[in-house]
Structures are given as structure tokens and as C-alpha cells.
C-alpha positions as CSV (number, residue, x, y, z in Angstrom):
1,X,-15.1,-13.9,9.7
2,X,-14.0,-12.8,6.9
3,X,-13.6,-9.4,7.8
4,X,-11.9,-10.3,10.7
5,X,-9.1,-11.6,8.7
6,X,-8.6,-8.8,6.7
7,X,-8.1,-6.6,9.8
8,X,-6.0,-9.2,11.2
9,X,-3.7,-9.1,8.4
10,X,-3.8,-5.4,7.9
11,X,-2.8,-4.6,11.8
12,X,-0.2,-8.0,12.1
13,X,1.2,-6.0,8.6
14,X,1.2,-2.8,10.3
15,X,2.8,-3.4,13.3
16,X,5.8,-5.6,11.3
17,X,6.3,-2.3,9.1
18,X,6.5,0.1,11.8
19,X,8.3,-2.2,14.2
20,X,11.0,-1.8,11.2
21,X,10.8,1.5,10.3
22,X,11.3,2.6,13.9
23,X,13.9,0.2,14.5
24,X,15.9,1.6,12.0
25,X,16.1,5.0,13.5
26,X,16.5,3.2,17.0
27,X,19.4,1.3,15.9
28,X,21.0,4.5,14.1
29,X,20.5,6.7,17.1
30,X,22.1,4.3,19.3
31,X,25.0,4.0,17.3
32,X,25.9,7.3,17.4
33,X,25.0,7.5,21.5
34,X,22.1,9.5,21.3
35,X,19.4,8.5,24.0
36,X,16.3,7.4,22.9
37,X,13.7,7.9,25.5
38,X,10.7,6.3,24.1
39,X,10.1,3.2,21.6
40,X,6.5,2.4,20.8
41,X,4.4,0.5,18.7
42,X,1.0,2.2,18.6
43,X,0.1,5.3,19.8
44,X,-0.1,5.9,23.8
45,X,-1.9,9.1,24.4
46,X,-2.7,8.9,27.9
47,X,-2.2,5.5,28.9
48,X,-0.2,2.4,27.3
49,X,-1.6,-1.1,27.0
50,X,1.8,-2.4,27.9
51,X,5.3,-0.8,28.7
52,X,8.7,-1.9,30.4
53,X,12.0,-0.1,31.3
54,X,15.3,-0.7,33.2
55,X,15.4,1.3,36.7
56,X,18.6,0.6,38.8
57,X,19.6,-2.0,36.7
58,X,16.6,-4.0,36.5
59,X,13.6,-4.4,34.7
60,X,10.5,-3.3,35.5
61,X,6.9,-4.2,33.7
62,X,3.7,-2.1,34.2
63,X,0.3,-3.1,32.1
64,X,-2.9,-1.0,31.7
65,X,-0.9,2.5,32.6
66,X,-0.9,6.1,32.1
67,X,1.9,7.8,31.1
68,X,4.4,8.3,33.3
69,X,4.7,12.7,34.4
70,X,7.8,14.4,32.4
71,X,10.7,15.5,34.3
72,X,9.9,18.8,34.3
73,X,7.8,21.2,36.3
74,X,5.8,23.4,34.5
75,X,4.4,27.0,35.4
76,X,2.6,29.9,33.6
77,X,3.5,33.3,33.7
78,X,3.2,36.1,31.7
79,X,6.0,38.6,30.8
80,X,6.3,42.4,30.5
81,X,4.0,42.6,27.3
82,X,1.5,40.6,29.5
83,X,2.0,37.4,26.7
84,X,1.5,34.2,28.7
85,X,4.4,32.2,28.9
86,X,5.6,28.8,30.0
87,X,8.6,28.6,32.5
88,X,10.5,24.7,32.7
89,X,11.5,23.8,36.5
90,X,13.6,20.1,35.9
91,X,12.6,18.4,39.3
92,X,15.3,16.7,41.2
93,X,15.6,13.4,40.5
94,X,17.2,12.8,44.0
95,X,14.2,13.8,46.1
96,X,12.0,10.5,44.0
97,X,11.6,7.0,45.2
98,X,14.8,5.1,43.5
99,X,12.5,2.7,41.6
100,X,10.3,6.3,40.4
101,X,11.0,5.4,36.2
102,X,12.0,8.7,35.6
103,X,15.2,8.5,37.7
104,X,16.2,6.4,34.4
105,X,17.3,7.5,31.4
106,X,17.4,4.3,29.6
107,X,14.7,3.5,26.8
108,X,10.9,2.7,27.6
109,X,9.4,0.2,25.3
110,X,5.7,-0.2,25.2
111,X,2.2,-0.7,23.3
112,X,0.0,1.8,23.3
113,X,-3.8,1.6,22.9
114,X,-4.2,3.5,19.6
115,X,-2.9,0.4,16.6
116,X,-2.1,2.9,14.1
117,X,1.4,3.5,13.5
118,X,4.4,4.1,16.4
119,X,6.9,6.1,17.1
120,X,10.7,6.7,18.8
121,X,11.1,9.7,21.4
122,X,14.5,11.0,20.7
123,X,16.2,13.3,23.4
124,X,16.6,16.5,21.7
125,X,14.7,16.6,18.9
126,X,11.7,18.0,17.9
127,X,8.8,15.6,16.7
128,X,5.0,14.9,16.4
129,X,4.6,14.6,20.1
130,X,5.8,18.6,20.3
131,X,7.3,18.1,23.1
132,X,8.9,21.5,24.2
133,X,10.2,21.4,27.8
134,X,13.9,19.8,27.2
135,X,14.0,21.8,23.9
136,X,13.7,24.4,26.6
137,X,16.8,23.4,28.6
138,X,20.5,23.3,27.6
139,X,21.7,20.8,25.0
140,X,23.0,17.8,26.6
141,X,25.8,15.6,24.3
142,X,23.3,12.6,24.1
143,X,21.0,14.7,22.4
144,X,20.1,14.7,18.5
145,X,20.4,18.5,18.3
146,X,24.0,17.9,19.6
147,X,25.1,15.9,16.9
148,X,27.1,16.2,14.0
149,X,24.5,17.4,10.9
150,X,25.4,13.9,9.5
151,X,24.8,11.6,12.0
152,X,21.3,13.4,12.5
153,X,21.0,12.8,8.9
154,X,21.7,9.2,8.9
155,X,19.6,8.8,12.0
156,X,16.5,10.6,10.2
157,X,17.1,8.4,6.8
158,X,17.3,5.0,8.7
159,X,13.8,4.6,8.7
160,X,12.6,5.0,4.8
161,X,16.3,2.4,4.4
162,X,15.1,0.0,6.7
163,X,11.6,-0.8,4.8
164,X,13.2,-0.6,2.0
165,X,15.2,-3.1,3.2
166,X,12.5,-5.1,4.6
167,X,10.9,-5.4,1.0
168,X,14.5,-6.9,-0.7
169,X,14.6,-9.4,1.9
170,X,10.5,-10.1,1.8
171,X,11.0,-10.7,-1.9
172,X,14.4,-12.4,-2.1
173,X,12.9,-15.1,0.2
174,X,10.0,-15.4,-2.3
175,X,11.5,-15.9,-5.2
176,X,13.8,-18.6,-3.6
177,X,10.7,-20.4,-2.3
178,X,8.6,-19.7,-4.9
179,X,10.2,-18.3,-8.2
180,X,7.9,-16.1,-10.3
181,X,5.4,-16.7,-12.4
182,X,3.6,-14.1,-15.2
183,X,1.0,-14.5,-18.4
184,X,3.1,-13.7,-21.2
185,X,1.5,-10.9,-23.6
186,X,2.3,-13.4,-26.5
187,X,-0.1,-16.1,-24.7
188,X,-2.6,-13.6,-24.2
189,X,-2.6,-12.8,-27.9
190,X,-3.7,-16.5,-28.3
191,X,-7.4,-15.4,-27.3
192,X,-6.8,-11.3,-28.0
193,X,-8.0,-8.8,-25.4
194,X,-11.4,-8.5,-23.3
195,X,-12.3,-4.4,-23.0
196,X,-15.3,-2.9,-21.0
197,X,-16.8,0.2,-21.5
198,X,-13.9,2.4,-20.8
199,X,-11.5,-0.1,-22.6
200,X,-14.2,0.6,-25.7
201,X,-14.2,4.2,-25.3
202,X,-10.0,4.5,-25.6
203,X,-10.1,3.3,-28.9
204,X,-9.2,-1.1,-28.2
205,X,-11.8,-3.8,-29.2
206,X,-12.4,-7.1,-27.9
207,X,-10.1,-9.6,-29.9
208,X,-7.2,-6.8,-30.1
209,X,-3.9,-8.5,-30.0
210,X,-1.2,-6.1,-28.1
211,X,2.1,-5.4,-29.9
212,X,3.5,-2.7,-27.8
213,X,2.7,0.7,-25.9
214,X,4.3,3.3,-26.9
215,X,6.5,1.8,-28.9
216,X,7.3,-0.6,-26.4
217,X,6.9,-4.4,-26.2
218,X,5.7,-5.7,-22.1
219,X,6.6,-9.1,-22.0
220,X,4.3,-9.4,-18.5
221,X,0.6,-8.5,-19.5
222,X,-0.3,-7.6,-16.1
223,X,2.4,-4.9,-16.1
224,X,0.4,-3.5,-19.5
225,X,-2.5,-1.1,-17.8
226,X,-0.4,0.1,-15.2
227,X,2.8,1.6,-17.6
228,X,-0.4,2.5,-19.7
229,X,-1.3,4.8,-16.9
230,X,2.1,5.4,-14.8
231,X,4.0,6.0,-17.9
232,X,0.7,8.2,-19.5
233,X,0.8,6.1,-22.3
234,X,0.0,8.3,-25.5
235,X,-0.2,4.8,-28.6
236,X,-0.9,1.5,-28.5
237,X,0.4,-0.8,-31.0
238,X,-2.3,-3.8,-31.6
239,X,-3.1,-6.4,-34.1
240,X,-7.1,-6.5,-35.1
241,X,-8.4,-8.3,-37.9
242,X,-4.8,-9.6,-39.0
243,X,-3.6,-5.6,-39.4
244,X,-1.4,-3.6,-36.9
245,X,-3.4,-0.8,-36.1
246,X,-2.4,2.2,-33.9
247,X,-4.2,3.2,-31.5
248,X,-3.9,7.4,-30.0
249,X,-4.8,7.7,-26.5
250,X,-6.5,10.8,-25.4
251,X,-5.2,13.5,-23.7
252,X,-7.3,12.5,-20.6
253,X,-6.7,9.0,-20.5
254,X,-5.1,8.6,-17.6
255,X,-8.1,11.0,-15.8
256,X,-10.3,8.7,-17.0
257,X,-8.6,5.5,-16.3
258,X,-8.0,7.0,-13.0
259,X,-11.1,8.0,-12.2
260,X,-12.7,4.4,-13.1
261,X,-13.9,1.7,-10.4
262,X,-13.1,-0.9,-12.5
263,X,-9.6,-1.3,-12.8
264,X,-9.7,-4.2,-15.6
265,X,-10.5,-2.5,-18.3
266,X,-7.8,-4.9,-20.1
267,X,-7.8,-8.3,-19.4
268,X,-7.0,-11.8,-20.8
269,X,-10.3,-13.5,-22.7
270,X,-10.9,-17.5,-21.9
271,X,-13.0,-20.0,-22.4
272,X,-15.9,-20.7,-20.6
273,X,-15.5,-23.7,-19.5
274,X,-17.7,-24.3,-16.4
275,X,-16.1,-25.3,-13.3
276,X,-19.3,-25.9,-11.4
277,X,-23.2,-25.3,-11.1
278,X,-24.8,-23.7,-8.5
279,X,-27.6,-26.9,-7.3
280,X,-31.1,-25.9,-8.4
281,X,-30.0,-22.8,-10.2
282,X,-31.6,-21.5,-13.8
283,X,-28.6,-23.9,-15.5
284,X,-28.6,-26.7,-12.8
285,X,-32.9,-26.9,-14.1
286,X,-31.5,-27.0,-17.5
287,X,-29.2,-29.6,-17.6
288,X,-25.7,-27.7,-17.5
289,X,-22.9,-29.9,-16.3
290,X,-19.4,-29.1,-15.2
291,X,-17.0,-29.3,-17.9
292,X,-19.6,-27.9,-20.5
293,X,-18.1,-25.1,-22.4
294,X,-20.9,-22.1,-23.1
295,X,-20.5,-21.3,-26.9
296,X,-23.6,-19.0,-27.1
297,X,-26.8,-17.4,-26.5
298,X,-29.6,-17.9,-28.6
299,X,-27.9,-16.3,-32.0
300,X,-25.1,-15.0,-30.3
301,X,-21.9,-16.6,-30.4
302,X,-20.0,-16.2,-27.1
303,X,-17.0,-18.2,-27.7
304,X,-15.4,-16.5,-24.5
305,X,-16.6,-16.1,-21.2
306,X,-16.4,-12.3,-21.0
307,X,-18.9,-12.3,-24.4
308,X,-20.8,-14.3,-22.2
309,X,-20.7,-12.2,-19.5
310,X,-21.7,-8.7,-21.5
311,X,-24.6,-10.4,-23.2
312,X,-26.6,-12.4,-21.0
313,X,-28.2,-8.9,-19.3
314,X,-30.5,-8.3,-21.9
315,X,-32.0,-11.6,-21.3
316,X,-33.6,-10.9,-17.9
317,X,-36.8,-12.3,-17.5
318,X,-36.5,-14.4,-20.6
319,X,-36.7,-17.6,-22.1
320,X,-33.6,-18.4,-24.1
321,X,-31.3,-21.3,-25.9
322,X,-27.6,-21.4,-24.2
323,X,-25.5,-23.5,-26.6
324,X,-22.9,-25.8,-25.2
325,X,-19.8,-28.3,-26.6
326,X,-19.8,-31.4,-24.6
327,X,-18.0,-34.7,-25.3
328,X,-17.8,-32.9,-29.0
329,X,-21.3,-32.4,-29.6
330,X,-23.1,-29.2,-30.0
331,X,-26.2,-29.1,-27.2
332,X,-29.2,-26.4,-27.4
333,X,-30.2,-25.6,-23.2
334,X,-33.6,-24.3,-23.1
335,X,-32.9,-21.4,-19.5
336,X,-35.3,-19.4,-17.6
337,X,-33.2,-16.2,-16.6
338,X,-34.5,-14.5,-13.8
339,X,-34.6,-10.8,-12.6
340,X,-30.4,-11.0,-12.2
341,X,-30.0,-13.1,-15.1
342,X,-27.8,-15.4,-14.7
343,X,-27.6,-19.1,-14.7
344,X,-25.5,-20.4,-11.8
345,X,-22.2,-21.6,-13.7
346,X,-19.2,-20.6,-12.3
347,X,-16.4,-20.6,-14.9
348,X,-12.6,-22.9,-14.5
349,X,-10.7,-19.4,-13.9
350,X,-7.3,-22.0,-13.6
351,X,-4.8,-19.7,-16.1
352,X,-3.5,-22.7,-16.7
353,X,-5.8,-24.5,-18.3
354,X,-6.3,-21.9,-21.1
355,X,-2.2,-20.6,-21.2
356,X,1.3,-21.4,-21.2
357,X,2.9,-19.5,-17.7
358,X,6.3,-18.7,-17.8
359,X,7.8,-19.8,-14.2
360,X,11.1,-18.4,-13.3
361,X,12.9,-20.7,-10.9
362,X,15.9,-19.5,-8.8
363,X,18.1,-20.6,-6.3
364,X,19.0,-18.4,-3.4
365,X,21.8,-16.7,-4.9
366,X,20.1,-15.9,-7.8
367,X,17.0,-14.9,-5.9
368,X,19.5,-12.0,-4.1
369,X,19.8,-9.4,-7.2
370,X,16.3,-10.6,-8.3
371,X,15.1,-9.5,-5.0
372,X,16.7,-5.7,-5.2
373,X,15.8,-5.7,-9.1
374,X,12.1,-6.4,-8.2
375,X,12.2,-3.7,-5.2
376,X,13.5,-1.3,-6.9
377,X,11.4,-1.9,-9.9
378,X,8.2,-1.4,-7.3
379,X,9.9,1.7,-5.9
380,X,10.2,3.6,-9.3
381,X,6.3,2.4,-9.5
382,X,5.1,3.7,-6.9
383,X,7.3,6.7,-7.1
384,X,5.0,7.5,-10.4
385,X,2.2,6.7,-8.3
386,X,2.8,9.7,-6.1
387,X,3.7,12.1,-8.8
388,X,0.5,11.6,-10.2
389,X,-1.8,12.7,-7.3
390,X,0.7,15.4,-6.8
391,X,-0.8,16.2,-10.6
392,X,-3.9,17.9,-10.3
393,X,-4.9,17.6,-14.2
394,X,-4.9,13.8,-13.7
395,X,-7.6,13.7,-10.7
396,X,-5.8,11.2,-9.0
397,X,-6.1,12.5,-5.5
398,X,-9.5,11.3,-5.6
399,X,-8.3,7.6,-6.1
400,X,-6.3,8.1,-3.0
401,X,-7.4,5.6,-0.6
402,X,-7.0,5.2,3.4
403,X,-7.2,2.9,6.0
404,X,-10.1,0.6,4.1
405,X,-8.2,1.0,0.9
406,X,-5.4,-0.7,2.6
407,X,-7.3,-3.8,4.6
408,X,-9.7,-4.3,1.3
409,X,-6.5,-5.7,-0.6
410,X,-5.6,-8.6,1.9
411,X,-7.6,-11.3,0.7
412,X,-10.2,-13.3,2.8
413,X,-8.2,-16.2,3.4
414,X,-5.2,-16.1,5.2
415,X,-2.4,-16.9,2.8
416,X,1.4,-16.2,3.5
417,X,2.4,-15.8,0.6
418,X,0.1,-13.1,-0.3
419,X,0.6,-11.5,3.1
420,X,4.2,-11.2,2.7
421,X,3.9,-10.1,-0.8
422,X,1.5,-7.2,0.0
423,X,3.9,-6.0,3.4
424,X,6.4,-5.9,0.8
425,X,4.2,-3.9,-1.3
426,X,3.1,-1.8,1.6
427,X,7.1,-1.5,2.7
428,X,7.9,0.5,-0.6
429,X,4.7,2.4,-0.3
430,X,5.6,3.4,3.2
431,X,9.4,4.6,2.2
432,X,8.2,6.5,-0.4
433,X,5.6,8.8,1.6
434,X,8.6,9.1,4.4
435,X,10.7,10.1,2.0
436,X,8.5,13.5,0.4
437,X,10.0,16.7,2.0
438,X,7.2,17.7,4.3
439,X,7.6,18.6,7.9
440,X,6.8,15.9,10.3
441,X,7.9,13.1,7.8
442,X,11.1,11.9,7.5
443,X,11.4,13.7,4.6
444,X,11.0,17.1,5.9
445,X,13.8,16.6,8.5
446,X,16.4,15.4,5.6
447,X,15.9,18.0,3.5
448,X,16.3,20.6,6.5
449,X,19.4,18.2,7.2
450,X,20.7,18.3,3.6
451,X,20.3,22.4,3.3
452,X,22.3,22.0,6.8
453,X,25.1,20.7,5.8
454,X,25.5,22.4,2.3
455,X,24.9,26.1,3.8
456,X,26.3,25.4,7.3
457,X,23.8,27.0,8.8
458,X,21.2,24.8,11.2
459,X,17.8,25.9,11.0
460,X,16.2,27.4,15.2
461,X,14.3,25.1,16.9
462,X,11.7,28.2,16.6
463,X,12.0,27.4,12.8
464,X,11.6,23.9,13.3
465,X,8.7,23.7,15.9
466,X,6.8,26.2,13.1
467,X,7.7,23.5,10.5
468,X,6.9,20.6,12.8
469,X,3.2,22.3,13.2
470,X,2.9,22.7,9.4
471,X,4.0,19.9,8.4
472,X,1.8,18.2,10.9
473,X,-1.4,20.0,9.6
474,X,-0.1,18.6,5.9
475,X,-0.1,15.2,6.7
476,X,-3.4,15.2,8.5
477,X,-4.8,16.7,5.4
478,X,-3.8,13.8,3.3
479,X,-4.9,11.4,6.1
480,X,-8.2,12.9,5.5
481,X,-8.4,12.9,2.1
482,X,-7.7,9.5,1.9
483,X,-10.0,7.8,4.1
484,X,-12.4,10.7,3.4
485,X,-12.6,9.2,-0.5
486,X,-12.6,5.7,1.3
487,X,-15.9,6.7,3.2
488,X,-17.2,8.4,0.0
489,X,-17.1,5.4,-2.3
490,X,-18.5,3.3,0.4
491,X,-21.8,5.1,-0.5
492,X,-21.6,5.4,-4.2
């Protein structure tokens, strides 16, 4: 079950991003009266699950169907060199039944069967579906190679606007509903830091109070270890043992932060308090209660949960003392630890019950710049992101993750909230890969449309079927990679 909702949110997420993204070149081409022939969520290589379009002014619905023949007649020959060539015949719309769909030239909607992505067919245009035959005919004035460089460029760049859009209006709704809440670093610096191994090996200590990275004071703690890595943090300002104490990064921090499968290697220390006791576990045997707080392990004071945490292993197997507070007084547990070693506590993990939060409340209006402030802020995020796999020194292409990356964030229970915040997320993330200049994405196409319009000059459709076909090969590279280091770490 709980699989199944994650795949239901990550396909419901999907489909809402590309429904938008498409739109927006839809509603772009439209304005500027070039005929869209297709508009699809999913993929419909040979058949569509569902697909409708007006014929003679009325609708007409088909389910289950394969895709319906071009209008084109196509024949092989081969010329005087003896190459093999392809020869276009448009078929006479006349001589078809009047309700045959391709006596229509207004736009078929549909689902196809593949749900990964979607797509508009624009008249006129090369695209991923490589369509050649009208390429081979006269331009018509509906067509996108018949327009104006800047209404192609408007129609090409209406996509990567729309999710962005989609993301301001995500957020601005969610801070008017919910406002924002964060752990200030201050509050943090009540307990000091909890490192793990790779935390250790950069130089920070457990108790470390953060001052400031690179100079730099982050008033959100959770925003600390990703400017340490976005930004490649090279000091970090902390207090330890009542000094301020600098600490140098190595050159290969961010490789090795990177390159981690543990993301937390900074994080907030708390009490443990226990929350609950698993029935008939090593503690429950013992005589652990909820609302105990675990102060230690035999000798070993473990006045936080993470020290808890990091020295209960080398107790498997063994007979020892935990040592708890309750109602005041100081209680020695005699525990039998197992194999796994552990005692069947689970700790309060309520920030709240350890920290002051600092809530931001706001009102619609004031949720409206908050909403573009916090979109943009995630842009220039991710935009860093993206620089950094494009950086071979840092490794980070091997952190790239695909399809499972994707569906392993949505949590297990269906919560709005979180949805909507992470289609946000995936809305910027979206823009910004549309966005890079390689053929077949968004990108390419503007930047062929911005050298257009600066030179004058408008690229062959020779050129641009070549680019299409590289491009094309580019992004399927990176849709490898991706779900090719997905499939690797789910062995490792």
C-alpha cells in the first residue's frame, strides 16, 4: 500500500506538471494562430488510451485506438546516385468519409498509454516525434516555421514560464493557508550540532554551535548543508568549548558530501525522551516507560539521543545498565541487547517539544511576493544544482537520480500539503532542465531562436532535424544515467 501511494502521487504530480507545461505552449501557439494538431498527456506510440476531436463541427470520442494514418502518402524511390529516398503524396481530403478525423484540422486531445511525460504536435515544426512529411511540403501561414522569429520564441519559452508559474501560485496558496515555519540556527545552538562520520571527517564535532559559513550567518538551519554544498562552502564559523573556532573545508568537500548516502551529516541534537515502547521488546522487559528520558549507557553519558544512537552498537549481545530520569529520579535499567541491539524505544521527535519554531503568518497579500521570493529563491537553488553535475571534479552526476529518485520523496501517507509542496519543487526542477540549450528541449529551440533573431539568419530545417536527432540522443543519455544510478544504488 504504501508503495502504491507513492506512485500515485508521483504520476497525479506528473501529469499536473505536464498538463501545465504543455498548456502553456498550447495557449501561446494559439494566440498567435498557429494550429496545434496534437495535445497529449502521456505518450501514444501506436495507440491512445483515450482521444477526442471536432470533425464538422462536432465532437467526436474514440477509446482504446490506434493512431489515426497521417495525411500524407508515402513512397520510396531512389534517385540518380541510387540513395533511397522518400517522396510525400498529400491525399485528397475530398475523396474520405466526412466524419474520416483527418478531414479536420482542429486539435486532437488525448491520453496515451505510456504515463511519462506529454507533448503538443505543432504544424510546422520540427520535434521529438520527427515528423518529416509536412516539413516536406510548402509552408502554410498557420505554421510555426511561418511565423515571426518572436512569436516562435514566445511560443517555445511558454512552457519553462508556465511551471514556473505554477510553483508561485503553489506556494503563494501555502503560505496563505499555512505560513512558514523553520528551526532557527540560534535554537539549534541550544543543544549544538549532531555529526556522523563524514560530518567528523570535515573537521565539526558533536556539541559545535554554528556561527556562520563562509562568513555568513543562515538564520534557517535546514538551509545550512545545502549552501554548504551549493555554494562550495570553503570555512565554517562554530563555537566549541566556549571558543569560535574556524573550521577549513577541503578541497573535496562537496565530492565527498556529494557522493554520501546519508545526507544528514548535520543535524539538530535532542533529547531522548521516549515517545513509546515497542510491547515485549529488550526495554519493554526492562521496565522502560514512555516519557523516560535515556541519560546513559552503562558509563556512558548519552545526554542526547544521537549519543544514544552511536553507542549502543557495541553492546550487541550484551548485558548492560541504561540510565534514565523519571519523575526526577535517576533509575539504573538492567537490558538484554540482542543481535540488532536495540531496545525498542522510539524517541518524541515533536521539534517542538525540544525548540522555539519561528512561524511566519501572512495574509494573502502578503503571501503574493512571498510566494515569487520563495520560487525564485528555489530556482537559483536548483540552478546550482545543475551546474554542479555539469562539474565533473565534483562527481555529482553520480547522485543524479531518475524516475525512483523522484517517487522515493513523496512520503507514504497521502498529505496535501506535502504533495503540493514537492509539485512545486518538481515545477522549478522541470523549468530549469527545459531551459538548458540542448536540442530537443525547450532550451535548444530558444537559443536557435535567440541566435535567429540577433543574426537574421534562420537556421534549415536540414540543420534543425540534425539538431533535433542530437539533441534527442543527449537527453536519452541523461535519462539513463539517471535511473541507471537509481537501479545501481538499489543494489548497493
Amino acid at each position: 500500500m504504501t508503495i502504491l501511494i507513492k506512485v500515485l502521487q508521483f504520476f497525479l504530480s506528473l501529469s499536473i506538471l505536464v498538463l501545465i507545461h504543455e498548456f502553456g505552449h498550447f495557449i501561446a501557439a494559439k494566440a498567435f494562430k498557429t494550429r496545434v494538431e496534437k495535445f497529449y498527456i502521456f505518450f501514444d506510440w501506436g495507440f491512445s488510451l483515450f482521444r477526442c476531436k471536432k470533425v464538422n463541427g462536432r465532437w467526436r470520442f474514440k477509446f482504446f485506438s490506434k493512431n489515426v494514418p497521417e495525411k500524407f502518402n508515402v513512397t520510396e524511390y531512389r534517385d540518380a546516385s541510387g540513395k533511397k529516398q522518400k517522396n510525400y503524396d498529400p491525399i485528397d481530403l475530398n475523396t474520405l468519409p466526412e466524419d474520416d478525423w483527418r478531414r479536420s484540422d482542429s486539435t486532437e486531445y488525448g491520453i496515451g498509454w505510456f504515463p511519462l511525460g506529454g507533448y503538443n504536435k505543432i504544424a510546422g515544426m520540427i520535434d521529438e516525434s520527427m515528423d518529416k512529411s509536412a516539413m516536406q511540403q510548402p509552408a502554410q501561414p498557420w505554421e510555426f516555421r511561418s511565423k515571426p522569429a518572436w512569436q516562435r520564441f514566445i511560443i517555445m519559452v511558454a512552457g519553462v514560464f508556465m511551471n514556473v508559474l505554477l510553483a508561485v501560485v503553489i506556494y503563494i496558496g501555502l503560505l496563505a493557508k499555512e505560513g512558514k515555519s523553520y528551526l532557527p540556527t540560534e535554537q539549534v545552538n541550544k543543544y549544538g550540532i549532531s555529526v556522523d562520520s563524514l560530518g567528523y571527517e570535515l573537521g565539526l564535532r558533536d556539541g559545535d554551535k554554528i556561527l556562520a559559513v563562509d562568513g555568513q550567518y543562515i538564520e534557517d538551519f535546514s538551509d545550512i548543508p545545502l549552501q554548504i554544498i551549493l555554494d562550495k562552502a570553503r570555512t565554517i564559523e562554530v563555537e566549541r568549548a566556549g571558543k569560535d573556532t574556524v573550521i577549513n573545508l577541503p578541497p573535496d568537500a562537496v565530492t565527498k558530501l556529494l557522493g554520501s548516502q546519508n545526507a544528514r551529516f548535520i543535524t539538530y541534537r535532542t533529547p531522548f525522551i521516549v515517545a513509546q515502547v515497542v510491547e515485549n521488546s529488550a526495554g519493554d522487559r526492562a521496565g522502560l516507560l514512555a516519557g523516560d528520558a535515556i541519560i546513559g549507557i552503562n558509563d556512558i553519558e548519552t545526554p542526547y539521543y544521537q549519543d544514544f544512537v552511536k553507542n549502543i552498537k557495541q553492546f550487541k549481545n550484551q548485558d548492560v545498565e541504561v540510565v534514565v530520569l523519571r519523575d526526577g529520579d535517576t533509575l539504573p535499567l538492567a537490558v538484554h541487547l540482542s543481535e540488532e541491539a536495540v531496545i525498542g524505544a522510539y524517541c518524541n521527535v515533536a521539534l517542538g517539544d525540544y525548540y522555539e519554531l519561528e512561524t511566519i503568518d501572512y495574509t494573502f497579500w502578503q503571501a503574493i511576493p512571498a510566494g515569487f521570493s520563495q520560487t525564485f529563491d528555489e530556482l537559483s537553488d536548483y540552478w546550482k544544482q545543475v551546474k554542479l553535475i555539469f562539474s565533473p571534479k565534483t562527481k555529482a552526476y553520480e547522485s543524479v537520480g531518475g524516475f525512483i529518485s523522484i517517487g522515493k520523496i513523496f512520503p507514504d501517507r497521502w498529505n496535501w500539503s506535502m504533495f503540493w509542496r514537492l509539485t512545486a519543487f518538481l515545477s522549478i526542477a522541470l523549468a530549469v532542465m527545459n531551459i538548458l540549450p540542448i536540442p530537443a528541449l525547450d532550451g535548444g529551440f530558444i537559443l536557435f531562436l535567440l541566435v535567429e533573431i540577433i543574426t537574421r539568419r534562420k537556421p534549415s530545417d536540414k540543420f534543425m532535424e540534425v539538431a533535433e536527432t542530437v539533441g534527442l540522443i543527449l537527453v536519452l543519455g541523461l535519462v539513463i544515467l539517471a535511473n541507471g544510478n537509481d537501479i545501481i544504488r538499489l543494489f548497493r
